[in-house]
C-alpha positions in Angstrom: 22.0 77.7 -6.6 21.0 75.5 -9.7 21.0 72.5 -7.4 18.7 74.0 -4.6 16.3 74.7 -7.3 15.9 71.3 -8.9 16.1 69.7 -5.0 13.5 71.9 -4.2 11.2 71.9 -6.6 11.6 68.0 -7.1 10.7 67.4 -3.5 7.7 69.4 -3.6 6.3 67.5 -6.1 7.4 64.2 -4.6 5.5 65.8 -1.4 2.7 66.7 -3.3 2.6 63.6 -5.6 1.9 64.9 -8.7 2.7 67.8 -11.2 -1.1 70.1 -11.8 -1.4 69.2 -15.4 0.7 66.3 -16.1 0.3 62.8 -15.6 3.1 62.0 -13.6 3.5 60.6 -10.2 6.3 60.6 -8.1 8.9 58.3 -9.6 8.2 60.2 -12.7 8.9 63.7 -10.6 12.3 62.3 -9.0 13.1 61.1 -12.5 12.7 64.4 -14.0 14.9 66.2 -11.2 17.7 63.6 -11.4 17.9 64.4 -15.6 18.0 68.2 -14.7 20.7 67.8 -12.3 22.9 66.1 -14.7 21.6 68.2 -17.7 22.1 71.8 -16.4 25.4 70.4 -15.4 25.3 70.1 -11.2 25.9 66.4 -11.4 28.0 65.3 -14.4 27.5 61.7 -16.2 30.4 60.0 -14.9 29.2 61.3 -11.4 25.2 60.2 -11.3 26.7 57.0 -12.0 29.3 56.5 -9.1 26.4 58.2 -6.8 23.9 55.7 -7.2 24.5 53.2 -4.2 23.9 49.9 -6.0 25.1 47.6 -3.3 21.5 49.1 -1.7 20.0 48.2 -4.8 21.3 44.7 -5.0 20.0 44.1 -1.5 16.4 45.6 -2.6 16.5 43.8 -6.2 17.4 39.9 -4.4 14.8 40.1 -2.0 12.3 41.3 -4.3 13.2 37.7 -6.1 12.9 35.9 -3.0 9.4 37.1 -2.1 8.4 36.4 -5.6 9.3 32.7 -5.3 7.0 32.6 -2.4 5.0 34.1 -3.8 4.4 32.5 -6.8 4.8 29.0 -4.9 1.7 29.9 -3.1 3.0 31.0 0.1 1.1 34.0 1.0 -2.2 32.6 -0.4 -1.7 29.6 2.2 -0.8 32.2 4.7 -4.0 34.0 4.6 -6.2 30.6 3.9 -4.7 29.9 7.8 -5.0 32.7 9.5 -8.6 33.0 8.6 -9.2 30.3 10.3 -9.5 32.4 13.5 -12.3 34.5 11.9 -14.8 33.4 13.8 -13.0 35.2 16.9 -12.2 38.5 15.0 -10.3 40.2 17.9 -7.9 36.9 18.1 -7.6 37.2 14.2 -6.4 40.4 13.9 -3.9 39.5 16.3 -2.5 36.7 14.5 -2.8 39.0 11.7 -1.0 41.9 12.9 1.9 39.4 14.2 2.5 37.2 10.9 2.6 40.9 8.9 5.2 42.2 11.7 7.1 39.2 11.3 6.8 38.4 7.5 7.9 42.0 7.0 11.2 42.2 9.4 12.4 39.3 7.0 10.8 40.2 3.6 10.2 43.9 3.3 7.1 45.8 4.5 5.8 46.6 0.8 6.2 43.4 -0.6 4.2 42.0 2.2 1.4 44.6 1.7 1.2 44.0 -1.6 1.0 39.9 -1.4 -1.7 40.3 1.5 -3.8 43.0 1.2 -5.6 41.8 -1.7 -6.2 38.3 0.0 -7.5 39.9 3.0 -9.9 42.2 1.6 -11.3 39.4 -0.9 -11.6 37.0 2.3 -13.0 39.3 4.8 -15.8 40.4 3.2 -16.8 36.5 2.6 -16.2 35.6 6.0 -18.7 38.7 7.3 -15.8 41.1 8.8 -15.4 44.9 8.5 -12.1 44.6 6.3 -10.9 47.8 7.0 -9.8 47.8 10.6 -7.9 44.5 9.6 -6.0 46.2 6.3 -5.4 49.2 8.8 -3.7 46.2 10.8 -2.1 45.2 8.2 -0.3 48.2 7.6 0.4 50.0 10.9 1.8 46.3 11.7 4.2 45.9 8.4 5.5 49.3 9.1 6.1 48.2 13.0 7.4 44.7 12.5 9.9 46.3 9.2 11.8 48.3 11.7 13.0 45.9 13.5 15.6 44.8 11.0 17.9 46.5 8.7 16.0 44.3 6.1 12.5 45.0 6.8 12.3 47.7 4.0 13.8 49.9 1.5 14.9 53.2 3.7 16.6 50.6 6.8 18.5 48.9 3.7 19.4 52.2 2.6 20.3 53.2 6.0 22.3 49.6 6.8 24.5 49.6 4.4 25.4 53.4 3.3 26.3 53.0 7.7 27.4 50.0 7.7 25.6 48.6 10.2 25.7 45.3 11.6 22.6 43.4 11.4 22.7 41.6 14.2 23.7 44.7 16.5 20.7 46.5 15.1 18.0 43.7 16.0 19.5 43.5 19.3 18.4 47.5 19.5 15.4 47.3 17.9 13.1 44.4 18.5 11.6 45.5 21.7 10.5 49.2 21.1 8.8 47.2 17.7 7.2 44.5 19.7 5.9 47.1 22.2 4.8 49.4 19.5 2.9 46.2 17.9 1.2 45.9 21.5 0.4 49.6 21.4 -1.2 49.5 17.8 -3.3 46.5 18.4 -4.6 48.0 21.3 -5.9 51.1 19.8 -7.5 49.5 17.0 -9.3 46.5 19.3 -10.1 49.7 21.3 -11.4 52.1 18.0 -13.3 49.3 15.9 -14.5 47.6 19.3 -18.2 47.9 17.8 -17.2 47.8 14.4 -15.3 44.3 13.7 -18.2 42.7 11.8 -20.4 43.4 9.1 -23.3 41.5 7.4 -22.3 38.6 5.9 -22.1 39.6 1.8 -23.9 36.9 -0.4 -22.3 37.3 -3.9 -18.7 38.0 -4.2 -17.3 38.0 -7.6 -14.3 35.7 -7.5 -13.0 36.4 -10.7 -10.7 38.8 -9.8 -8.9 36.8 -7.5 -6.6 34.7 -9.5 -4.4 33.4 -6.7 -0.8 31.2 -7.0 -2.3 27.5 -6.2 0.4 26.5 -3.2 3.2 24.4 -4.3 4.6 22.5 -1.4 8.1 22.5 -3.1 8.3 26.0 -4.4 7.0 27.2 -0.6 9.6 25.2 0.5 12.8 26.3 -1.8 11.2 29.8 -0.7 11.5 29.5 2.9 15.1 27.8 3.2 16.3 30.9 0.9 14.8 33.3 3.6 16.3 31.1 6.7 20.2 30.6 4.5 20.0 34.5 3.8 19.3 35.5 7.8 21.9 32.9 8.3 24.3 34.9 6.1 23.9 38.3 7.2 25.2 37.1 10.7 28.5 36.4 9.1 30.7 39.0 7.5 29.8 38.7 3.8 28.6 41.5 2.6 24.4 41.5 2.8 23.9 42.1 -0.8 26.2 39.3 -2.2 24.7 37.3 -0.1 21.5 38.4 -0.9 22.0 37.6 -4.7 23.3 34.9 -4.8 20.5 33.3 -2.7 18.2 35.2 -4.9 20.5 34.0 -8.4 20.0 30.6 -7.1 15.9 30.5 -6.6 16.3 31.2 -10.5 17.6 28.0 -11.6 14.1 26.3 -11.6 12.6 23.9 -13.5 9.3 25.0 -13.3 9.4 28.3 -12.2 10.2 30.9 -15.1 12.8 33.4 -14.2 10.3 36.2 -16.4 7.3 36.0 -14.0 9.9 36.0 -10.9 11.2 39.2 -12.5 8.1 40.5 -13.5 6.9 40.9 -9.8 10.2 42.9 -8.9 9.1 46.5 -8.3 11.6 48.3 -10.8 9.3 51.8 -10.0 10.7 51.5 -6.4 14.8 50.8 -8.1 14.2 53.6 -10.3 13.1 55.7 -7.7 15.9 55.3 -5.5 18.4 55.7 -8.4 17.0 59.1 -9.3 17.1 60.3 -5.5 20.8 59.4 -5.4 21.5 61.4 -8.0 19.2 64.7 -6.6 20.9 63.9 -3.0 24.2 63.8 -4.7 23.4 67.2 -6.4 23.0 69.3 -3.3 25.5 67.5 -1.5 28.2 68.8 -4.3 26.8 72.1 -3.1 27.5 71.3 0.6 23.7 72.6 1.1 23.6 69.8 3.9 26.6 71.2 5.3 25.5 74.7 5.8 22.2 73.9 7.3 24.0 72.1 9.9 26.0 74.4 10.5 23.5 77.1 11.2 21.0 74.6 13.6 24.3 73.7 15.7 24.8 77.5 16.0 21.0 77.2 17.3 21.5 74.4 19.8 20.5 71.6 17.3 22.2 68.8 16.8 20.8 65.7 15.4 23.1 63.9 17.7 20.3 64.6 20.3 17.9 61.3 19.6 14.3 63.7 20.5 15.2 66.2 17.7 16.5 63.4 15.4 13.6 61.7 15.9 11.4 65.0 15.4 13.1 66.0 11.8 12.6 62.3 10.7 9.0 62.2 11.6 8.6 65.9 9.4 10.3 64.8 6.5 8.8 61.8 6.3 5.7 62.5 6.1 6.4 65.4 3.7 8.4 63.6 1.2 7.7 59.9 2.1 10.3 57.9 4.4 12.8 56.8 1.3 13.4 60.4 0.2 13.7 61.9 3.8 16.2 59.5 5.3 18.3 60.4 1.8 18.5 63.8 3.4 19.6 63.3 6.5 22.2 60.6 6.2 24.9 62.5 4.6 24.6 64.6 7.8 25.3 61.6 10.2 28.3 60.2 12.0 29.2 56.8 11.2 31.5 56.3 14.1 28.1 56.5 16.3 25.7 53.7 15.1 22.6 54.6 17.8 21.6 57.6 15.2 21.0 55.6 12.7 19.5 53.1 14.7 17.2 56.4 15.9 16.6 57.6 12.2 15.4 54.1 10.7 13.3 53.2 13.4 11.6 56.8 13.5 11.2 57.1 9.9 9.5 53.7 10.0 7.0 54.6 12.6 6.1 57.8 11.6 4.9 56.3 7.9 2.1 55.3 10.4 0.9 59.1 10.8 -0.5 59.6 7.6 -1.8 57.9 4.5 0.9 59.1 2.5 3.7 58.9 4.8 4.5 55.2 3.9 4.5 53.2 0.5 3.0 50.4 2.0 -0.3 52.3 3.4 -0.4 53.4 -0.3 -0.4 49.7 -1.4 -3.3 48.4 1.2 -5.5 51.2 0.5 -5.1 50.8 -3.5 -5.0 46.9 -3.2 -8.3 47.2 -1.3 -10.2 49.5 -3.8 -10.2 47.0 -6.2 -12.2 45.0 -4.0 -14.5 47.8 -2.8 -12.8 48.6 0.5 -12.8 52.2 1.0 -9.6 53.4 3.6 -10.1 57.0 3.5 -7.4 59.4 4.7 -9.7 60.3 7.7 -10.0 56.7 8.4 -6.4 56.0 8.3 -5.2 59.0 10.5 -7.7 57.9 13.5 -5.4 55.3 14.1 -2.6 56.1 12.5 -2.0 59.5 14.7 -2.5 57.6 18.0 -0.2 54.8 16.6 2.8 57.0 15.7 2.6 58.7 19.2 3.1 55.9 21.0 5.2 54.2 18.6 7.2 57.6 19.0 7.2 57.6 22.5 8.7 53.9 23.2 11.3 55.2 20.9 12.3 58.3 23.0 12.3 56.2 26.4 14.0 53.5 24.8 16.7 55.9 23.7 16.9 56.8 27.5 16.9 53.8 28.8 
């Protein structure tokens, strides 16, 4: 009983971000539930350490390290400096946009790319006369998309890859085309929304200050991208993804020139911490065999999340109550993994529907805070006019792709 409290009452505060009162945010709420799980005794010491899955957070701590090397070596900066080259044909350049986020984040993790971009973007944008904010919406319906295509493309398929012990290539095989057909879909119904809205009056004086970009280092760029191509290369083979993810990321540390504290210093340790505190909560109520039970009584109602549409429907919920990350830690105890197309259903579901609303996704978070500091307003309103028609569709290529 002890356990369903503090699972309870630490999800609702992860759903509703915040404790009235207190200045804490979600990490800080998980945080708190993991330290009353262990210190009223349903998850002892010596167990909320053998819980927490660190294999998951090797793979989410070396990629981290890779995107910083790019990222200090210029690489996004450059990026962005290229694509806005097609600016002066703003359907085309939201395009190119939307693909190079889809693509940057199968390989690189949706959040980091959001994070990396959506500050460029915003700060460009406005100089080149666009309405930034049906591009940053682009930016992160697309990184969503384009991250579900691989078991790397961010932290809940990681999660989700290697607690099932899925095989990488097997899973891109499954997943690439309802992705690239959801990409089609979401370009569409932005092209379609913002068709009167792509451009704005050219702004004069933009303070630059506040932009204090990597300057692109040819070599750095380059040590960045061979890590990224060597690691794909590696997770075809049989070594375990996160050894081979550390060491590629072990060996980007022995630079010259590039200090290993400001590669470190761009890891997001919030996200680490967060995940180590859900393993221990998840952990909790598993000792409890709460999960258990509750199948139990919806296979004794004809429910079974064997059956891909009601899979798909209880990821889509819990995601966008609790955020993606926390709601695929709830269902995965519950799956089989002798069948692999569930867990192909449940990361590629609780992918798309981070789409549906602001808060259903860490990396609409990012865009939207990364493009107030530039004076881009995404409002939740905003984001659910496309992210609702998005997430439909996206949804619905799932389900007939399941048939097919």
């Amino acid at each position: 009983m002890t356990a369903l409290v503090i699972f309870v009452v630490s999800y609702l505060g992860i759903a509703m971000g915040r404790i009235p009162g207190l200045a804490v945010d979600r990490v800080g709420i998980a945080i708190l539930g993991a330290i009353a799980m262990v210190s009223l005794g349903s998850v002892s010491p010596q167990e909320a350490v053998r819980c927490i899955d660190f294999p998951t957070l090797c793979l989410l701590y070396g990629l981290m390290i890779i995107s910083a090397q790019l990222r200090l070596g210029g690489f996004y900066t450059a990026v962005a400096e290229k694509v806005l080259g097609f600016s002066d044909h703003p359907r085309l350049f939201l395009l190119v946009s939307m693909l190079l986020s889809a693509v940057l984040s199968a390989v690189l993790a949706n959040d980091i790319i959001c994070f990396a971009m959506a500050p460029i973007l915003a700060y460009s944008l406005k100089r080149a006369g666009l309405n930034p904010v049906p591009f940053l919406l682009g930016l992160a319906v697309s990184s969503n998309i384009g991250s579900a295509a691989t078991l790397i493309g961010n932290p809940q398929n990681m999660l989700i890859g290697q607690v099932g012990h899925l095989s990488f290539e097997a899973f891109f095989l499954w997943a690439y085309m309802p992705s690239c057909l959801s990409l089609v879909a979401a370009f569409g119904i932005i092209v379609m929304y913002y068709r009167q809205n792509l451009i704005i009056e050219k702004i004069e004086t933009i303070n630059g200050n506040d932009m204090a970009l990597p300057q692109f280092d040819c070599w750095q760029t380059i040590k960045g991208i061979l890590a990224v191509v060597v690691l794909v290369g590696l997770y075809l083979t049989d070594i375990p993804r996160d050894l081979s993810t550390l060491s590629v990321a072990g060996s980007l540390l022995l630079s010259r020139k590039m200090k290993s504290r400001d590669m470190m210093a761009l890891v997001d340790w919030h996200l680490i911490t967060l995940f180590c505190a859900l393993f221990i909560i998840i952990h909790g109520i598993s000792l409890a065999h709460l999960p258990e039970r509750v199948l139990e009584f919806l296979s004794q109602k004809g429910f079974e999340l064997t059956q891909p549409a009601f899979l798909t429907g209880v990821s889509v919920v819990l995601s966008n109550l609790f955020s993606n990350v926390p709601a695929v830690m709830i269902v995965i105890p519950c799956l089989d993994q002798a069948i692999p197309e569930p867990w192909y259903i449940l990361a590629i579901s609780s992918t798309f529907a981070g789409n549906l609303f602001l808060l259903g996704s860490i990396a609409n978070l990012i865009v939207v805070e990364k493009a107030s500091n530039h004076d881009v307003v995404i409002s939740f309103k905003e984001h659910a006019r496309i992210g609702i028609p998005v997430t439909l569709l996206s949804l619905l290529v799932l389900v007939v792709w399941t048939w097919i």
